[in-house]
C-alpha positions as CSV (number, residue, x, y, z in Angstrom):
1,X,248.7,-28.0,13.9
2,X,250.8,-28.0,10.8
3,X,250.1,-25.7,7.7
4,X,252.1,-27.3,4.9
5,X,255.0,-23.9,5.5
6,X,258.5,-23.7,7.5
7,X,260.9,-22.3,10.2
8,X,262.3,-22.9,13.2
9,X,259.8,-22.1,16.1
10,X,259.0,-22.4,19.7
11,X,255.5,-21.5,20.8
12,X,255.0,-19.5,24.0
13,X,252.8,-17.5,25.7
14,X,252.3,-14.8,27.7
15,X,249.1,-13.5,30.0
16,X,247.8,-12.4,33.1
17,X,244.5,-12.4,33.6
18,X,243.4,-9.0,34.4
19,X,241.3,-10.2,37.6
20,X,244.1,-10.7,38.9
21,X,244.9,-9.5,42.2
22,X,248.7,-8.7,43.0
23,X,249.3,-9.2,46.1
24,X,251.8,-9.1,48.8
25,X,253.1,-12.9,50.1
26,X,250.2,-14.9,51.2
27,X,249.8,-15.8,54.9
28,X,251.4,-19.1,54.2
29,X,254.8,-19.5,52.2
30,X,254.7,-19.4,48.7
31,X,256.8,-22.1,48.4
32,X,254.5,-24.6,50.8
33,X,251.8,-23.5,49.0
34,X,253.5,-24.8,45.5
35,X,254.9,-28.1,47.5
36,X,251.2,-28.8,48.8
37,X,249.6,-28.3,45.2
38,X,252.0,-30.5,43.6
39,X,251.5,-33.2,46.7
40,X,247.8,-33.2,45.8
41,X,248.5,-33.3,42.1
42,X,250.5,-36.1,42.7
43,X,247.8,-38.1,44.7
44,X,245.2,-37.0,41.6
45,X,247.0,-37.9,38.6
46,X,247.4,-41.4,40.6
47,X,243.4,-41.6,41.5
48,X,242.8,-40.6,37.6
49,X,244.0,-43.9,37.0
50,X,241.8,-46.3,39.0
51,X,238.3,-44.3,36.8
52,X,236.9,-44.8,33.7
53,X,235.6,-42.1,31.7
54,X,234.5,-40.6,28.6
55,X,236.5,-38.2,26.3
56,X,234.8,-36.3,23.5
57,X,236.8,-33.9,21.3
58,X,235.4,-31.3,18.4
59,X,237.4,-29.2,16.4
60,X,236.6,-26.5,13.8
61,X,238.7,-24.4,11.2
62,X,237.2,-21.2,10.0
63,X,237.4,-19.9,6.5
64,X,238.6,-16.5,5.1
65,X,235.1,-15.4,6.0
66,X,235.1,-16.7,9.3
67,X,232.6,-19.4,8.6
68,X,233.1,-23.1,9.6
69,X,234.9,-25.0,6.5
70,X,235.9,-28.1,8.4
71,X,236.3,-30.6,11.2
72,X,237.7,-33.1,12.9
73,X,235.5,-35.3,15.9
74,X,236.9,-38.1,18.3
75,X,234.2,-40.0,21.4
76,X,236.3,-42.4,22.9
77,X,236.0,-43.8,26.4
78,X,238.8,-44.3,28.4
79,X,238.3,-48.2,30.2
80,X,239.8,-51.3,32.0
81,X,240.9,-54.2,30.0
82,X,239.5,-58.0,30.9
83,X,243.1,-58.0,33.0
84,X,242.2,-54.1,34.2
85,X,245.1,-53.3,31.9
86,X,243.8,-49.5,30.8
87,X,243.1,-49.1,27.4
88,X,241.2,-46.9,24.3
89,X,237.8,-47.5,23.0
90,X,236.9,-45.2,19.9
91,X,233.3,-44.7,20.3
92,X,232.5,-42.0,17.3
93,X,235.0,-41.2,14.4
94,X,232.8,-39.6,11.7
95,X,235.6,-38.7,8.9
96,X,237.8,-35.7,9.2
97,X,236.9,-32.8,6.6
98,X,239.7,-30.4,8.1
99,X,240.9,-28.8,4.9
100,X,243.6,-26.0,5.6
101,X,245.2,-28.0,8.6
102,X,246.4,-31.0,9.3
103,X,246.7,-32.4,13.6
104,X,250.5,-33.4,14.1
105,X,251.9,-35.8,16.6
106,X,252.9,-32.5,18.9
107,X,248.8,-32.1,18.5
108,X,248.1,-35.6,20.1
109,X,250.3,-35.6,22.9
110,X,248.6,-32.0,23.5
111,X,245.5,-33.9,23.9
112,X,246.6,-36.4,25.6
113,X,249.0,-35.2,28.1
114,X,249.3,-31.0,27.8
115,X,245.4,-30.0,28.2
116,X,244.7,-31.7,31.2
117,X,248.2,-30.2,32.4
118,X,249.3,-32.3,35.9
119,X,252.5,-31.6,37.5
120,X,253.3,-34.2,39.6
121,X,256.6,-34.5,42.0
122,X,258.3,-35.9,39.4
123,X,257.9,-33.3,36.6
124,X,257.9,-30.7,39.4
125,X,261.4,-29.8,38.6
126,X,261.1,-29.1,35.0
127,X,259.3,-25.8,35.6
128,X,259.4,-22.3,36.8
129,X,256.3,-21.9,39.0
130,X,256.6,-17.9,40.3
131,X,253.3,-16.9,42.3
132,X,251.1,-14.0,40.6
133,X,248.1,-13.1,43.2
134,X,244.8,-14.4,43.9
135,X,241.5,-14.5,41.9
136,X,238.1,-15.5,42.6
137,X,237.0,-18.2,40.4
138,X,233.2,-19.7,40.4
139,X,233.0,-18.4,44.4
140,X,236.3,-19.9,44.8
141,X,239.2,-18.1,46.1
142,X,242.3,-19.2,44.2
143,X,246.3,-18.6,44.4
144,X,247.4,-17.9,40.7
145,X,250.5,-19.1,39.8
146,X,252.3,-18.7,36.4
147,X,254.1,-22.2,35.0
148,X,256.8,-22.4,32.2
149,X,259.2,-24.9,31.5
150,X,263.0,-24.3,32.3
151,X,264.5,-25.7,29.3
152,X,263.0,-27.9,26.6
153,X,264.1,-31.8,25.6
154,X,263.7,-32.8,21.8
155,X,260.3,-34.4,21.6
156,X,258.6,-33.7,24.9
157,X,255.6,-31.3,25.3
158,X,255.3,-28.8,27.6
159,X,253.0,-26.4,29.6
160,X,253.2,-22.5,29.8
161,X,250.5,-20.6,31.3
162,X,248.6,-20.4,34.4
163,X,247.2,-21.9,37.0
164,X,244.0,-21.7,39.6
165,X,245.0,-23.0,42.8
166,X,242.0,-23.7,45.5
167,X,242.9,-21.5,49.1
168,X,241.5,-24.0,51.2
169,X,241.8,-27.5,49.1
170,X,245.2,-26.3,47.4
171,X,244.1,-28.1,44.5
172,X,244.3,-27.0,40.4
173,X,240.6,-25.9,39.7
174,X,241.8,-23.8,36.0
175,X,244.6,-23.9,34.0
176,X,245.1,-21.6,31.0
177,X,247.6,-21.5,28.6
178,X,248.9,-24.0,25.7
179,X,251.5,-26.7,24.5
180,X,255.2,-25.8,23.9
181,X,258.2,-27.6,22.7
182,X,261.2,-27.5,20.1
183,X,260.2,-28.2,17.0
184,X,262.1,-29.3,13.8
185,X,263.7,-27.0,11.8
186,X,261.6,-25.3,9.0
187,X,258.7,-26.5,10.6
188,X,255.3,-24.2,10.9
189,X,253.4,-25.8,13.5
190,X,251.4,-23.5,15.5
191,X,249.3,-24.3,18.7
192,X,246.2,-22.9,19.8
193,X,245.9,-21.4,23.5
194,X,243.5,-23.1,25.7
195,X,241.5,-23.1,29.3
196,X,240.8,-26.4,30.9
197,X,238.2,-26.0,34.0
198,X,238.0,-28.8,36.6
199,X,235.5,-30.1,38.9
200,X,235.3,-32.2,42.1
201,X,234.6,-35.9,41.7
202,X,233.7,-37.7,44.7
203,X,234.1,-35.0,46.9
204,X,237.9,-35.3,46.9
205,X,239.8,-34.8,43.7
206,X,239.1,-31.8,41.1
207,X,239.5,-33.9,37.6
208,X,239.2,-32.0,34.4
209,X,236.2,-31.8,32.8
210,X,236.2,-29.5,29.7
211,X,238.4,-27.5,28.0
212,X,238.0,-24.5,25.2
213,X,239.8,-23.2,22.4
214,X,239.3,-20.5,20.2
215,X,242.4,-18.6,18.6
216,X,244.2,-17.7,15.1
217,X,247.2,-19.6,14.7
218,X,249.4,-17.2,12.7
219,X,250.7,-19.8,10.1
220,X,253.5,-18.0,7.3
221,X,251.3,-18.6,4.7
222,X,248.0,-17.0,6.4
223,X,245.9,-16.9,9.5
224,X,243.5,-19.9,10.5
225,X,240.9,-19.4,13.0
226,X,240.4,-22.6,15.4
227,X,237.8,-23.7,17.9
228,X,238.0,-26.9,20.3
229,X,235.8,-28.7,22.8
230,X,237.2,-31.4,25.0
231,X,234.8,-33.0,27.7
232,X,235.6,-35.3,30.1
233,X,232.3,-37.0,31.7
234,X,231.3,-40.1,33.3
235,X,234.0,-40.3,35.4
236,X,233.2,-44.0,36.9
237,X,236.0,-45.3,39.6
238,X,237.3,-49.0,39.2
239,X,238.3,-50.3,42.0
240,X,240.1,-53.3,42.5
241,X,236.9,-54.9,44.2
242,X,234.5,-54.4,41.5
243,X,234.9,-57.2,38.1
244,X,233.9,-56.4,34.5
245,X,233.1,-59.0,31.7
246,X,232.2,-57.3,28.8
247,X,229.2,-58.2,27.3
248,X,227.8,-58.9,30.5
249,X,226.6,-56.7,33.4
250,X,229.1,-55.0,36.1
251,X,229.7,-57.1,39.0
252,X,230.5,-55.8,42.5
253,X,231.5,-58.5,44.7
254,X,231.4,-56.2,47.6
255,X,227.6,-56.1,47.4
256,X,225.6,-58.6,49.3
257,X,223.1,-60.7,47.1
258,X,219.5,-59.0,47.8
259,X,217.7,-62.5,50.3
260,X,215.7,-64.5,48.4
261,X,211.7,-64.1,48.6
């Protein structure tokens, strides 16, 4: 988020969560335990692919009196094409009355890509993943691991946090932390820190279903207070059985006709 100010910066942070347990190495390797998580992260991020779903965002910025003075709202679900090409619909795009701030590029690909953080196999080797302890989560017993980047390309964006890891599924069920990258010189962009919570869908995968934000960005010419809401519903899978014609009703080949009366 940009405040019309300067200076080279890189944003980072730095927490532990103080429910965290230090530990002593788990029963199984540390490093299987990161090799497993990123296998299953890998198969995820390819299932997010094959479902539709809905993706709401709300932002607020906070006055000197720490009172709501604007905001910026997106609905927009995420659907197959006619040729099941994956694209965009904007659903609800009321004007933005943000007044102090303004979103940035670095802001979208946040949204789009650093939030619901997924590290896959192939941007596995980008990071520094060092185990932490464990951590019940929801009734879940979880591996915490912290996650930075090892160095930083021009115009990518990066996660640095934490993350939740399921004992028994080995899957991401939390992340916490926010977007990092180089930015230009005598640039003031400033990122909030976040917490995206995940849930099984389909008894298989934990997707990402809502995150929160609510921090000062510490701009040179002043403090901003921001909050933000991202929910991911109606997660729908499309598989390559099942036709759409918009306009029309669903179609599932795969469905016997009902016999006639």
């Amino acid at each position: 988020m940009y405040l019309r100010a300067g200076a080279l910066a890189l944003s980072s942070i730095f927490f532990v969560s103080p429910a965290v347990h230090a530990a002593d190495e788990p029963a199984v390797p540390v490093n299987t335990i990161i090799q497993k998580f990123v296998e299953n992260e890998t198969a995820f991020a390819k299932a997010r692919e094959d479902y539709t779903y809905r993706q709401s965002v709300k932002m607020t910025e906070y006055n000197e009196g720490n009172r709501p003075a604007g905001k910026w709202e997106l609905v927009q679900d995420v659907i197959f094409g006619p040729n099941k090409q994956r694209s965009e619909r904007v659903v609800y795009a009321p004007v933005a009355t943000l007044d102090r701030i303004s979103l940035t590029p670095q802001d979208e690909q946040d949204l789009r890509d650093v939030q619901p953080f997924v590290m896959t196999n192939e941007t596995r080797a980008e990071y520094d993943v060092d185990y932490l302890g464990t951590e019940l989560i929801d009734e879940i017993d979880c591996y915490v691991f912290s996650i930075k980047p090892k160095d930083m390309e021009k115009g990518k964006r990066y996660f640095q946090g934490q993350a939740w890891v399921d004992q028994q599924d080995l899957q991401v069920v939390k992340t916490y932390g926010k977007g990092v990258g180089l930015l230009k010189k005598n640039e003031d962009n400033q990122f909030p820190a976040f917490e995206t919570y995940r849930q099984k869908i389909d008894d298989k995968y934990w997707f990402p279903v809502y995150t929160r934000a609510d921090d000062t960005l510490h701009f040179r010419n002043g403090d901003i207070r921001v909050t933000m809401v991202i929910k991911y519903e109606d997660y729908k899978r499309f598989g390559a059985d099942v036709g759409i014609t918009f306009g029309d009703e669903i179609i599932d080949d795969t469905v016997p006709a009902p016999p006639e009366q």
